[in-house]
DOTOR-660890 format. One record per atom (N, C-alpha, C): residue number from 0; residue in three letters; chain; x, y, z. Coordinates in steps of 0.05 Angstrom, whole numbers, m for minus. Layout:
<rs>
+-----+-----+---+--------+--------+--------+
|   k |   r | c |   east |  north |     up |
+-----+-----+---+--------+--------+--------+
| NUM | ALA | A |      X |      Y |      Z |
...
+-----+-----+---+--------+--------+--------+
</rs>
This chain:
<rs>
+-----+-----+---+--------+--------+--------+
|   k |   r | c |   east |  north |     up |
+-----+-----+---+--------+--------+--------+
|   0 | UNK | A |    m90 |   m105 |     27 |
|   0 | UNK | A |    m63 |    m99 |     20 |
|   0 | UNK | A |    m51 |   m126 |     11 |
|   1 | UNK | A |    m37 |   m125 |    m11 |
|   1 | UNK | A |    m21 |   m145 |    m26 |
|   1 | UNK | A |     m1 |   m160 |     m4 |
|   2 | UNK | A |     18 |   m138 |    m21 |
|   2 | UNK | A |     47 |   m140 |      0 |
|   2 | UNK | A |     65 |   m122 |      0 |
|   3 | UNK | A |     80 |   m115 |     19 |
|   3 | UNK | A |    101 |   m100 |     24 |
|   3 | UNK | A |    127 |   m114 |     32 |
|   4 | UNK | A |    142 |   m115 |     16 |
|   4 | UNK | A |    178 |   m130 |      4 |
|   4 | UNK | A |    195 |   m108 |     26 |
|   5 | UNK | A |    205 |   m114 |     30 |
|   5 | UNK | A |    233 |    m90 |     37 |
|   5 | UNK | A |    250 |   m111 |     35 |
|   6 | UNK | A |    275 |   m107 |     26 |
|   6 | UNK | A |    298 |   m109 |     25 |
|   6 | UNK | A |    317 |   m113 |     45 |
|   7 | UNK | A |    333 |   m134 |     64 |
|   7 | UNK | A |    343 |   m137 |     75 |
|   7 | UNK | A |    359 |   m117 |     93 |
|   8 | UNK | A |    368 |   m105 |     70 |
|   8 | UNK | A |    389 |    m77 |     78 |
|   8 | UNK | A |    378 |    m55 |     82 |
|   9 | UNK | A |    350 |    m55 |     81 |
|   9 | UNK | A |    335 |    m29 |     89 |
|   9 | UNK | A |    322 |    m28 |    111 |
|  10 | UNK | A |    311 |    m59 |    124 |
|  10 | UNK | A |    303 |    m62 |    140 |
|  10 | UNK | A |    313 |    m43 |    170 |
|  11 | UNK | A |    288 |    m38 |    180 |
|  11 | UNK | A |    300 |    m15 |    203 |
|  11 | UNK | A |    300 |     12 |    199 |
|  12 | UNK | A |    293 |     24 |    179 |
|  12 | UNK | A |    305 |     48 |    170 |
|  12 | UNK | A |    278 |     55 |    157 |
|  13 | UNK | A |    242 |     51 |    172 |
|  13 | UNK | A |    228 |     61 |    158 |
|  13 | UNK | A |    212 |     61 |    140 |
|  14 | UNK | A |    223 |     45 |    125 |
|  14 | UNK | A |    219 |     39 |     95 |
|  14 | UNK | A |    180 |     28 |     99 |
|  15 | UNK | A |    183 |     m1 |    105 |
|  15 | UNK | A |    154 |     m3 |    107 |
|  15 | UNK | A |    135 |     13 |    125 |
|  16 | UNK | A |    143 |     29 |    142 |
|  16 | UNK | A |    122 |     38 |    156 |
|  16 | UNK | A |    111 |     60 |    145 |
|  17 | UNK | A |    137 |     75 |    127 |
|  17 | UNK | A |    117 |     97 |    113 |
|  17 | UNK | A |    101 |     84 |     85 |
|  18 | UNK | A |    111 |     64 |     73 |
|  18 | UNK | A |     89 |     42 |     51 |
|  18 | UNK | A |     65 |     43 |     79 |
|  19 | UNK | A |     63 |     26 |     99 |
|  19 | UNK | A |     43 |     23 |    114 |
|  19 | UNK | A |     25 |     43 |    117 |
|  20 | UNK | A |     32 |     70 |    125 |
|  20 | UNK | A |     30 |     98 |    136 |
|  20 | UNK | A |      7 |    105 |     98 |
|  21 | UNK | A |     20 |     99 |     81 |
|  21 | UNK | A |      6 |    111 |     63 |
|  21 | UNK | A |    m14 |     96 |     49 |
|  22 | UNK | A |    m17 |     72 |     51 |
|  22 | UNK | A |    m33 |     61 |     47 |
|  22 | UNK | A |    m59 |     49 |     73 |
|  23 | UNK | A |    m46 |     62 |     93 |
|  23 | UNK | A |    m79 |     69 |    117 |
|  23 | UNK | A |    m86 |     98 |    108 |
|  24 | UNK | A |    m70 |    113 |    101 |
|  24 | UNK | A |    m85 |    146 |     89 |
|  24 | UNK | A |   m102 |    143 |     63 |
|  25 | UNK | A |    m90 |    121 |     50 |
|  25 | UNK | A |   m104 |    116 |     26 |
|  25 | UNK | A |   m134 |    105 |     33 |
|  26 | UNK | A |   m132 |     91 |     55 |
|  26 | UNK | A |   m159 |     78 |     62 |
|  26 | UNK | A |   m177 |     99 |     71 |
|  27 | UNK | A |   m165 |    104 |     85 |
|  27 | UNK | A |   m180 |    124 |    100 |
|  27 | UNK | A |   m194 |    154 |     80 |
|  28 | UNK | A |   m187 |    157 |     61 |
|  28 | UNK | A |   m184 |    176 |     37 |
|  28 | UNK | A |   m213 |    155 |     19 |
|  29 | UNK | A |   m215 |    127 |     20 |
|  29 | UNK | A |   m238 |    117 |     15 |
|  29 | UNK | A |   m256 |    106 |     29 |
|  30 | UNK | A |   m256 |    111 |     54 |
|  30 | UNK | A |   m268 |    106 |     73 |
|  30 | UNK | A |   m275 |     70 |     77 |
|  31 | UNK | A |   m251 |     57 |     78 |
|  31 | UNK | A |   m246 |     34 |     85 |
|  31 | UNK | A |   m237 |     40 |    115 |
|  32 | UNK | A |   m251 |     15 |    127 |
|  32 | UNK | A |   m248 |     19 |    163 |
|  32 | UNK | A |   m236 |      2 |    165 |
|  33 | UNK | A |   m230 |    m16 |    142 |
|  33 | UNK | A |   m215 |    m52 |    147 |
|  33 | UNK | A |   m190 |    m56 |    134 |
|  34 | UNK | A |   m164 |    m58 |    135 |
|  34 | UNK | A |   m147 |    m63 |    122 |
|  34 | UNK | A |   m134 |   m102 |    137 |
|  35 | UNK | A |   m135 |   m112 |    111 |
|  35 | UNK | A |   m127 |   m142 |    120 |
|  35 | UNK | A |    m97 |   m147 |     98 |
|  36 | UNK | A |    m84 |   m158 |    108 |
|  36 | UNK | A |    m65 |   m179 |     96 |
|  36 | UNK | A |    m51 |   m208 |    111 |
|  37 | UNK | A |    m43 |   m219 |     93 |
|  37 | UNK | A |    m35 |   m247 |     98 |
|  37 | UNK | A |     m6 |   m244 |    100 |
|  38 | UNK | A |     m1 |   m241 |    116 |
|  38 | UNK | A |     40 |   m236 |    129 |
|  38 | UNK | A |     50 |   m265 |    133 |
|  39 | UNK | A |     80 |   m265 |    121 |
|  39 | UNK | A |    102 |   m281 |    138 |
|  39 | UNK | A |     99 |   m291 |    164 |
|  40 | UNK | A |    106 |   m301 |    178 |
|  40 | UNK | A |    117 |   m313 |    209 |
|  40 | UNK | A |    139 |   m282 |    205 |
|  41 | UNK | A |    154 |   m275 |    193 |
|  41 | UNK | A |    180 |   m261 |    188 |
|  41 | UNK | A |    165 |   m234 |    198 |
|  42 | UNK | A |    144 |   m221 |    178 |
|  42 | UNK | A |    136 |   m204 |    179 |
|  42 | UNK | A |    112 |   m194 |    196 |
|  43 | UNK | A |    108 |   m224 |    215 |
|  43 | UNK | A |     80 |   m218 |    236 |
|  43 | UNK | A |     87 |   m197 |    258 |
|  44 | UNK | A |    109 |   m193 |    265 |
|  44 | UNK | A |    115 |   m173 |    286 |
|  44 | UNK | A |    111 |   m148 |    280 |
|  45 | UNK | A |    121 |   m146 |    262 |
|  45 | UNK | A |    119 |   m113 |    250 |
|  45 | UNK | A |     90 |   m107 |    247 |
|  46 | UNK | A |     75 |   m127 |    239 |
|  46 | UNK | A |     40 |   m116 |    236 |
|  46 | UNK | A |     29 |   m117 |    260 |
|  47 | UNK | A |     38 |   m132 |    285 |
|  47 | UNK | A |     23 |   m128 |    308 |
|  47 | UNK | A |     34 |   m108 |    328 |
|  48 | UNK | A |     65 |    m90 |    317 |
|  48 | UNK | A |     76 |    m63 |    324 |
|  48 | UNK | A |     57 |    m42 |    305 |
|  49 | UNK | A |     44 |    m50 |    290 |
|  49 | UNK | A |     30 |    m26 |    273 |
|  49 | UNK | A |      1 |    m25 |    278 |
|  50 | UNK | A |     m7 |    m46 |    302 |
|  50 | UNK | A |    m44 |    m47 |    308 |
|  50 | UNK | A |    m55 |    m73 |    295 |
|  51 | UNK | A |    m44 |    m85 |    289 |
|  51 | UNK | A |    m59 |   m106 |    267 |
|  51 | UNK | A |    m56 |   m130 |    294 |
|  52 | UNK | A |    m86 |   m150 |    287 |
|  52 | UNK | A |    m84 |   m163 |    301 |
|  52 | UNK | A |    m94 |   m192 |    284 |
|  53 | UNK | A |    m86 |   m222 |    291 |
|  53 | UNK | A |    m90 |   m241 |    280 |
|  53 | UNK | A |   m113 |   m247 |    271 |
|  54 | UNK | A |   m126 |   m256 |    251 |
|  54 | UNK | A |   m151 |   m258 |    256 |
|  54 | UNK | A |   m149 |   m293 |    246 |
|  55 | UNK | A |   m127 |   m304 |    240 |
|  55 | UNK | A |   m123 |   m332 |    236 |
|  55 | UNK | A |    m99 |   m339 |    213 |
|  56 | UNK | A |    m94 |   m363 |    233 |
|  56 | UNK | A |    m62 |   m383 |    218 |
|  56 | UNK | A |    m65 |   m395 |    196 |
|  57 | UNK | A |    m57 |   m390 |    178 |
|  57 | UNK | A |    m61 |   m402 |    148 |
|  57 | UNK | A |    m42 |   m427 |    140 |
|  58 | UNK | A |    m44 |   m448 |    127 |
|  58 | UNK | A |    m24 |   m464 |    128 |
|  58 | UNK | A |    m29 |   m469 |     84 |
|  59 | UNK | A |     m5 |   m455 |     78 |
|  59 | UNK | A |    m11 |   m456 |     43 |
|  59 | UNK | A |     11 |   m476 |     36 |
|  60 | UNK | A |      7 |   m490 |     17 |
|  60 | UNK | A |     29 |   m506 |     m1 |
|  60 | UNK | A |     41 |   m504 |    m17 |
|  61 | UNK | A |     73 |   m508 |    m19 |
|  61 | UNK | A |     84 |   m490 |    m42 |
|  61 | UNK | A |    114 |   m515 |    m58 |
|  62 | UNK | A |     99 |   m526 |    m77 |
|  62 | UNK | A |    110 |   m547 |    m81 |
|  62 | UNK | A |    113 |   m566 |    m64 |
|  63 | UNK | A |    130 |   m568 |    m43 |
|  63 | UNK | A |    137 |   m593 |    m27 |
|  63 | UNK | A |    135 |   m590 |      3 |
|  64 | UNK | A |    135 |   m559 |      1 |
|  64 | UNK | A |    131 |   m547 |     25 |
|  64 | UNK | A |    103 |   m538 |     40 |
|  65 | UNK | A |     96 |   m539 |     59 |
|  65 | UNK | A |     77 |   m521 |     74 |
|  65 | UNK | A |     87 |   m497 |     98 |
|  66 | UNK | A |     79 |   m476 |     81 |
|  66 | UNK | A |     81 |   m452 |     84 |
|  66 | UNK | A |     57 |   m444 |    102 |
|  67 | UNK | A |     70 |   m429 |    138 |
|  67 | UNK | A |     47 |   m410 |    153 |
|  67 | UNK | A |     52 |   m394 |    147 |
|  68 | UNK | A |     33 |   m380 |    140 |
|  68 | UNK | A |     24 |   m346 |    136 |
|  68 | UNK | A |     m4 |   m337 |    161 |
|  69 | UNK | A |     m1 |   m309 |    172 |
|  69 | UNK | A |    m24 |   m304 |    179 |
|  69 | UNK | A |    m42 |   m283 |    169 |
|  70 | UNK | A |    m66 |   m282 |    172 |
|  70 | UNK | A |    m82 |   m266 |    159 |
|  70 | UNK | A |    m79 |   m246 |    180 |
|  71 | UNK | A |    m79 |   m223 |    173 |
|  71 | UNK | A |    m73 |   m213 |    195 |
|  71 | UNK | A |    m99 |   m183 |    194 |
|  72 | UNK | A |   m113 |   m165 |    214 |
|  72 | UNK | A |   m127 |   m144 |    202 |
|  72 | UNK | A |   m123 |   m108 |    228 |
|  73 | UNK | A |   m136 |   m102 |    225 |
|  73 | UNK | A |   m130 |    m70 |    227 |
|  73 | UNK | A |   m149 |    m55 |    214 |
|  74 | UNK | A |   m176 |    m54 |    244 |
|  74 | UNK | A |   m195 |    m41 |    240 |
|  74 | UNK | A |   m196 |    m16 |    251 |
|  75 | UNK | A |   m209 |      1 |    236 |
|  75 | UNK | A |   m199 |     41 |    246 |
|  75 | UNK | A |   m230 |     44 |    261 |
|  76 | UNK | A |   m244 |     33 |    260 |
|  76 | UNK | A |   m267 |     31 |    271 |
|  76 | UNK | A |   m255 |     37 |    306 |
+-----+-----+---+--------+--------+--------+
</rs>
């Protein structure tokens, strides 16, 4: 999985869990047992409320900055 955006003002109300919800049906519809993405600090809670667990701390560079992201995964196995 890429990414999933929501919008400030939507937050709470759903929005990513049914994006989430349809893209584990999608997997599952190809018989993928692995779904991985690289989340926010912002967005790490919400993936470890949906099963997903760390699989490691990423540290990326973004101009001047260093940016943590985690890889994060969600095996149906």
């Amino acid at each position: 999985m890429d990414t999933i955006i929501v919008r400030q003002a939507t937050q709470g109300q759903g929005v990513a869990s049914a994006l989430l919800a349809e893209i584990e049906r999608k997997a599952a519809q190809q018989n993928n047992d692995l779904i991985y993405s690289d989340v926010s600090l912002r967005a790490k809670g919400f993936f470890e409320c949906k099963g997903f667990i760390v699989e490691r701390q990423q540290f990326k560079k973004s101009k001047k900055m260093e940016l943590i992201n985690f890889r994060m995964i969600k095996n149906k196995k």
